[in-house]
NUBA-772498 format. One line per 5 residues: their letters; for each residue x negated, y negated, z of N, C-alpha, C. Coordinates in pm, whole numbers, plus 50000, padded with zeros to 5 digits. Atoms other than C-alpha are relative to their C-alpha. Example, Ala and Ser with C-alpha at 12.3 -4.5 7.8 and 13.67 -1.06 7.14 Angstrom:
BEGIN
AS> 49911:50119:50000:48770:50450:50780:49910:49880:50000  50082:50119:49994:48633:50106:50714:50077:49891:50073
This chain:
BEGIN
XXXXX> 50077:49877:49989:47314:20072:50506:49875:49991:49913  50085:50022:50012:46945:20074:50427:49977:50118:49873  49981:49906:50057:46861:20273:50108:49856:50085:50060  50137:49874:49885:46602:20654:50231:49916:49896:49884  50088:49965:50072:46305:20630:50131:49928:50125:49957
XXXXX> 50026:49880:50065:46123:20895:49919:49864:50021:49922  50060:50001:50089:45883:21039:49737:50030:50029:49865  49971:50021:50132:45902:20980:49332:50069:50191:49972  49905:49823:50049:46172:21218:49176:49881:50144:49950  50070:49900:50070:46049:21547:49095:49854:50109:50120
XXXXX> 50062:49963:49936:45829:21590:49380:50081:50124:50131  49927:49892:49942:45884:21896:49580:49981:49966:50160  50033:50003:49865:45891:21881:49957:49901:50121:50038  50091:49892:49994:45618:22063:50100:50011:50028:50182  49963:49966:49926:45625:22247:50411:50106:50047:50072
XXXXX> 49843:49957:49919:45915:22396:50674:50020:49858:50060  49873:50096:49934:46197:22172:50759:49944:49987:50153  50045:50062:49850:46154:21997:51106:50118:50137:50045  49948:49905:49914:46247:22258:51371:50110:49943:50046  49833:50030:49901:46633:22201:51491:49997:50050:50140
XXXXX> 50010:49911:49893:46548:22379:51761:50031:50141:50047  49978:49866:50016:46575:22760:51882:50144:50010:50015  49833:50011:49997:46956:22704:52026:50042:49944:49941  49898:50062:50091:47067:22503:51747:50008:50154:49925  49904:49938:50047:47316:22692:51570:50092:49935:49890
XXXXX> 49910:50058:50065:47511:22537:51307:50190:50016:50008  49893:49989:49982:47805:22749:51334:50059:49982:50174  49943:50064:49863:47856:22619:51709:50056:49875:49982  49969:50180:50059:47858:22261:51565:50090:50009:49909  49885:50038:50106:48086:22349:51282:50167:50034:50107
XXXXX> 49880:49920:49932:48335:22567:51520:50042:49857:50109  49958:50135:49926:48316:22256:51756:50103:49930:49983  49893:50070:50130:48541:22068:51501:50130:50088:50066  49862:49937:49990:48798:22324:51626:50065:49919:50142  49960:50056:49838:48833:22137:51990:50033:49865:49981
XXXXX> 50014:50155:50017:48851:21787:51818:50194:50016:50005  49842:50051:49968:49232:21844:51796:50065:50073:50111  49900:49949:49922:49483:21941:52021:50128:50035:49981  49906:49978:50086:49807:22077:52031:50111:49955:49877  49951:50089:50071:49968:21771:51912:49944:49909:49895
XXXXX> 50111:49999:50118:49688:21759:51643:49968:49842:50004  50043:50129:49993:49583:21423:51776:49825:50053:49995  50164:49958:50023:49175:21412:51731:49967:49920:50125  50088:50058:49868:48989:21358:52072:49881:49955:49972  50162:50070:50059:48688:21135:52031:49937:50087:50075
XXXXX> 50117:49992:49919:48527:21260:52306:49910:50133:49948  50034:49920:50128:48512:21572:52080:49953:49991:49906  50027:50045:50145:48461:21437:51771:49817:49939:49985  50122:50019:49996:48156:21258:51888:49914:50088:50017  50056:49869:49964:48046:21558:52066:49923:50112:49859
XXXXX> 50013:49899:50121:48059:21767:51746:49907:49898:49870  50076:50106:50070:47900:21456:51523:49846:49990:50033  50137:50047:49963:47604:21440:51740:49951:50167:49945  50038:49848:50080:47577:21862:51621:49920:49955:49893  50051:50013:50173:47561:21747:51269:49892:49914:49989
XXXXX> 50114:50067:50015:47317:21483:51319:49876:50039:50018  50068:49922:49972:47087:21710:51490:49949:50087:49906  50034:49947:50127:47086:21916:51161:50010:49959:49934  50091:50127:50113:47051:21620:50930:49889:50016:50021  50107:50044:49951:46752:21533:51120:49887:50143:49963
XXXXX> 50102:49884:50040:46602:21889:51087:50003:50033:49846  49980:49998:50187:46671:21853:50701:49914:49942:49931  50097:50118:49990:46392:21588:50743:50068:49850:49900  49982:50158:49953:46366:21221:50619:50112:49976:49856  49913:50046:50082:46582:21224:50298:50129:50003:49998
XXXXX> 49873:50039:49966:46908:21228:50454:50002:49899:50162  49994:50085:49869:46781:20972:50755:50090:49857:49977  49872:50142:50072:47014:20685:50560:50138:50061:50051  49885:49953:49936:47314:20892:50699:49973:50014:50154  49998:49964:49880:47193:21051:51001:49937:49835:50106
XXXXX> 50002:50114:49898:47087:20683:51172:50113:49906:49985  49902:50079:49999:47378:20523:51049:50110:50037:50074  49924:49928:49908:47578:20787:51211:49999:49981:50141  50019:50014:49833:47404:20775:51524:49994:49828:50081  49997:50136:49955:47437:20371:51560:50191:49999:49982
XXXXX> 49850:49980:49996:47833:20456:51484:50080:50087:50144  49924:49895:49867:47860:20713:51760:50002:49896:50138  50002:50093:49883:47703:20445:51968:50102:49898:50038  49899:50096:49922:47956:20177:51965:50098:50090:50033  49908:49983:49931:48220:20445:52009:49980:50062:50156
XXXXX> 50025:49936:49810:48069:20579:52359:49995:49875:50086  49983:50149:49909:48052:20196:52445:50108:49975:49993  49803:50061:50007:48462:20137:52349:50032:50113:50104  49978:49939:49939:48489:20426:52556:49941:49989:50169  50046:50036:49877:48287:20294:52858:50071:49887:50016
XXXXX> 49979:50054:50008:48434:20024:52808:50175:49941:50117  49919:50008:49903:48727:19838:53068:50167:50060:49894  49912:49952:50083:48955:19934:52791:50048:50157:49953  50045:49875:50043:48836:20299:52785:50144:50071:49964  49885:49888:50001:49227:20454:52819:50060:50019:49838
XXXXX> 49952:50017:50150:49285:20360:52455:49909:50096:49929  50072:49903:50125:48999:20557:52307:49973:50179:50031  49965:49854:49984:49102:20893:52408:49983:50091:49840  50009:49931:50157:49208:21004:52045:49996:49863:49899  50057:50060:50119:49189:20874:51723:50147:49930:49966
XXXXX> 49835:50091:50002:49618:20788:51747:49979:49878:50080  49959:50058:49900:49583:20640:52108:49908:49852:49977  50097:50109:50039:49279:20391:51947:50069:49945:49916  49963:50061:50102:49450:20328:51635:50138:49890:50020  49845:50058:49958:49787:20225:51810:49975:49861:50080
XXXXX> 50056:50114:49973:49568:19993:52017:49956:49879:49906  50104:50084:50064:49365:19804:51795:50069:49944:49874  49902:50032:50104:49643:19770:51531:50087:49903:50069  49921:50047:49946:49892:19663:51780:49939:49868:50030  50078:50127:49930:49608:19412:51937:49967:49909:49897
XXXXX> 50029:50057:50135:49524:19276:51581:49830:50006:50067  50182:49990:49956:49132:19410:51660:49981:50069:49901  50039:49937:50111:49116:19549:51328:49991:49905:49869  50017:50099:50144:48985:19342:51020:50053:50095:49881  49909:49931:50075:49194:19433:50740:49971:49904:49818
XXXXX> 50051:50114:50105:49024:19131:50515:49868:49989:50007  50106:50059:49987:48654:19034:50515:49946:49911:50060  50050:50085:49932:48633:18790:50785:49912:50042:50102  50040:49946:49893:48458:19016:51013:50012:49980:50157  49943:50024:49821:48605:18904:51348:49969:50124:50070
XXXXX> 50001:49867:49884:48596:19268:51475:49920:50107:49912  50069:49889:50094:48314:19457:51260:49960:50083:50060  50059:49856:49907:48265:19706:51575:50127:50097:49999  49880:49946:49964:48651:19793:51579:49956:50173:50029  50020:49846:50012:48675:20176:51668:50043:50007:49839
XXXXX> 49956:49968:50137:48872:20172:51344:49946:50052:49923  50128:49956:50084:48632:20117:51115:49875:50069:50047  50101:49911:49994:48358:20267:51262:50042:50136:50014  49943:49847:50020:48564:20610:51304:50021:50008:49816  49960:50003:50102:48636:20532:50949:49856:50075:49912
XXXXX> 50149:49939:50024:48259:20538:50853:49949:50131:50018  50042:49852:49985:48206:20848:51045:50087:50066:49932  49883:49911:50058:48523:21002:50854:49978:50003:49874  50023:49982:50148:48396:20930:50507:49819:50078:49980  50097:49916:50003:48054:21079:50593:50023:50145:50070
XXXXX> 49945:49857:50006:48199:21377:50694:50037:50063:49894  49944:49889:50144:48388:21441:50380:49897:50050:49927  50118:49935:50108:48028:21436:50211:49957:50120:50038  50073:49898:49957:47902:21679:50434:50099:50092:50000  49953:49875:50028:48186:21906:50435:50023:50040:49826
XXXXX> 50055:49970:50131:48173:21878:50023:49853:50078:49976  50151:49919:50062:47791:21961:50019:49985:50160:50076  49982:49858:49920:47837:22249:50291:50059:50088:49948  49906:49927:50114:48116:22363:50037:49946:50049:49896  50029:49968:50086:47941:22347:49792:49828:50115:50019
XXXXX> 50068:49860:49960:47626:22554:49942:50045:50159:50021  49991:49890:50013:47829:22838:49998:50091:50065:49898  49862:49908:50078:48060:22880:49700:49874:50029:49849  50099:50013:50086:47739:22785:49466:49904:50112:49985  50099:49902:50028:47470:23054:49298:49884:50020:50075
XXXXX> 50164:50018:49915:47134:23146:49456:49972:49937:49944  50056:50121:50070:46964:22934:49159:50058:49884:50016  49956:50134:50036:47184:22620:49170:49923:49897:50109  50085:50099:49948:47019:22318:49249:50039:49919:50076  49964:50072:49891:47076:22169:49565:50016:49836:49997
XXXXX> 49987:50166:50042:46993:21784:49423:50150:50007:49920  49850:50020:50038:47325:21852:49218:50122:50039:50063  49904:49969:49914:47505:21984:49466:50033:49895:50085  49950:50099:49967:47445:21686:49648:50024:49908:49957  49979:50124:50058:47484:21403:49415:50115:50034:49953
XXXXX> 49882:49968:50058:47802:21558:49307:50111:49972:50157  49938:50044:49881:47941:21534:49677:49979:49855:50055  49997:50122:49944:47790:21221:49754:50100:49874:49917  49933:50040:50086:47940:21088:49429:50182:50010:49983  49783:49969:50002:48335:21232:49523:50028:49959:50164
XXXXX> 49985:50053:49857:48256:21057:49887:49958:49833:50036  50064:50095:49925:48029:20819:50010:49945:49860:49896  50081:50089:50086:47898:20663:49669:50099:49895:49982  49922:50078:50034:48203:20477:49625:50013:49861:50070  49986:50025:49854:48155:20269:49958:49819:49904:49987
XXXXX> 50171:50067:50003:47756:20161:49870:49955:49896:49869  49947:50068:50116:47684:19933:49665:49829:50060:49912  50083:49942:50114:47436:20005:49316:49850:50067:50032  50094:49976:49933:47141:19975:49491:49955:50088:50120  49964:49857:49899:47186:20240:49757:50029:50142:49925
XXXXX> 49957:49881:50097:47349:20470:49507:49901:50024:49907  50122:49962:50073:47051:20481:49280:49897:50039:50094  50106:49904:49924:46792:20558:49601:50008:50096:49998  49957:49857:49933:46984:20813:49715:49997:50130:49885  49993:49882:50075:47052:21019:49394:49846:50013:50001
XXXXX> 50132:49965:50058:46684:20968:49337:49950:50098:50079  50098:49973:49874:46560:21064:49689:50051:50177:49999  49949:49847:50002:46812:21391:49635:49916:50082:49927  50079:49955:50095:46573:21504:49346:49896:50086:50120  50099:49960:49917:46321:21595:49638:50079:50164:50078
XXXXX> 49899:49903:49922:46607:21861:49812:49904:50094:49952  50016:49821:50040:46458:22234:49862:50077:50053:49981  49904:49920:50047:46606:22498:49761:50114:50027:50086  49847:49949:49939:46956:22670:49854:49987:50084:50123  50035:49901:49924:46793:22926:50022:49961:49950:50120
XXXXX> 50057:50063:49884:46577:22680:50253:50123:49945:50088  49821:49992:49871:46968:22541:50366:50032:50056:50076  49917:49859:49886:47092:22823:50458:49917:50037:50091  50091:49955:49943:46792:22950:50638:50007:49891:50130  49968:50113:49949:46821:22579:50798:50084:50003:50110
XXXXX> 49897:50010:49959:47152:22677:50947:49941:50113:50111  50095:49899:49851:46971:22930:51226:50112:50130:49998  49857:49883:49948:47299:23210:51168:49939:50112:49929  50033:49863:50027:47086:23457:51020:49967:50014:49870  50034:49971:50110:47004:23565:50685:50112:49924:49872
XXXXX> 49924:50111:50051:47130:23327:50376:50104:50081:49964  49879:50002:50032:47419:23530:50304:50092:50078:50111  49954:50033:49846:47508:23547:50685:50029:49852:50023  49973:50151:49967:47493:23177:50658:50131:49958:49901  49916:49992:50153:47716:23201:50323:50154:49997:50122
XXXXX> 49902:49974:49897:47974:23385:50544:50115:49942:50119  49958:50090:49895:48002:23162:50833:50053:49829:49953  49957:50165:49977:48012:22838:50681:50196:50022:49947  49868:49991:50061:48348:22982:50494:50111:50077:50106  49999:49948:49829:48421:23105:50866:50049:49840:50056
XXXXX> 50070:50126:49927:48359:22767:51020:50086:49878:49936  49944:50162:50054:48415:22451:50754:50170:49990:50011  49897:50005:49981:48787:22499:50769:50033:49885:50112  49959:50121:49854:48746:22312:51147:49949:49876:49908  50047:50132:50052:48589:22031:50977:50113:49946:49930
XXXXX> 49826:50029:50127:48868:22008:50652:50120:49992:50104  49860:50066:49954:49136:22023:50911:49993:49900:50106  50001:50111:49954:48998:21755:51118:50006:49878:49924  50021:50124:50102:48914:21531:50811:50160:50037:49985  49864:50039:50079:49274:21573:50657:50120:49947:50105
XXXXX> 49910:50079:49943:49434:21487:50968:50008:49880:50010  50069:50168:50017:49208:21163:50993:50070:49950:49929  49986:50082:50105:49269:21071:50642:50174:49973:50021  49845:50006:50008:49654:21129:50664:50021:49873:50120  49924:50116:49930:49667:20875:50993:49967:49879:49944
XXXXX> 50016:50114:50081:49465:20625:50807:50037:49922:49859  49895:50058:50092:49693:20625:50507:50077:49938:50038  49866:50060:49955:49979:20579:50720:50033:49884:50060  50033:50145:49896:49843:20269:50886:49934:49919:49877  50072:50122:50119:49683:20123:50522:49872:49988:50016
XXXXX> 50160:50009:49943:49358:20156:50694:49858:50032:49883  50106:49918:50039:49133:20356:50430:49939:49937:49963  50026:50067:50102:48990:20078:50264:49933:49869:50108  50063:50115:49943:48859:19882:50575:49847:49961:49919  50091:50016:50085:48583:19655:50428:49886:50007:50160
């Protein structure tokens, strides 16, 4: 993963956020998350992606200092819509019916030889640990003060997620490039649901679908040894 680029800490972003567009909605994209499982709380990709491409959509209108996630994301979604076009497609239904495959098939690198560095595995894996950041920083926007500073809001989530996973040189852009974040207020406003403590509201409405999609994830990828693909 490529570290953002930025302008030197301290500098403020100037201007409105790139337009998400008039029908983006955030809380459509978070509530989405609610369709990723089913009754038998298996996670449907076809969902999952669905609801992923949401969030990327509002990265992207966050502008360029979270584009180190949001293109890595969107080159992740891509191989899974190709395993899914794919002559194999009946396996990548959910996130069990893939895992049962690709384990069973030995199509999962479990060592560093990279034989299979597209596996769904790992790349669902990828998208599953950049989720946790974003449902941490989303968390932390609405439980956080009007004043608190959005650069610590996110280097504190990226730091209990994603930083662990990058190596030194990535992890020093990024906190830097966070220094640039607008305010709390500009977030919320970001999120198109109405006034920032209408946006407050909803996300504590909403993130729940996210947290109970991530904890199902994480729980199948314990149970398979998986979390730790390199």
């Amino acid at each position: 993963m490529a570290a953002p680029s930025h302008p030197p800490c301290g500098t403020a972003l100037t201007g409105k956020m790139e337009d998400a567009g008039a029908d983006f909605n955030l809380k459509v994209v978070l509530v989405s998350f609610k369709q990723c499982l089913n009754e038998k709380d298996e996670v449907l990709l076809d969902h999952y992606i669905a609801s992923w491409k949401g969030l990327v959509r509002f990265l992207n209108s966050l502008g360029a200092v979270f584009s180190f996630i949001s293109k890595d994301v969107v080159s992740k979604l891509r191989i899974m819509e190709q395993l899914q076009a794919s002559p194999q497609h009946e396996h990548y239904v959910s996130l069990q019916s893939m895992m049962a495959y690709e384990t069973g098939n030995q199509l999962v690198d479990v060592d560093r030889r990279s034989r299979h560095p597209d596996s769904g595995c790992r790349t669902v894996l990828r998208l599953h640990r950049a989720l946790r950041w974003l449902q941490l920083f989303l968390e932390g926007l609405r439980t956080s003060a009007e004043d608190a500073r959005t650069s610590v809001l996110c280097t504190d989530s990226y730091n209990a997620s994603l930083a662990a996973y990058h190596p030194w040189i990535v992890r020093r852009a990024v906190t830097v490039a966070f220094c640039t974040l607008p305010t709390r207020k500009v977030f919320l406003e970001a999120m198109n649901v109405g006034s920032p403590e209408q946006a407050v509201e909803m996300l504590g409405e909403a993130l729940p679908f996210i947290e109970r999609v991530y904890d199902v994830s994480q729980k199948l990828y314990a149970q398979h040894s998986l979390l730790n693909l390199p």
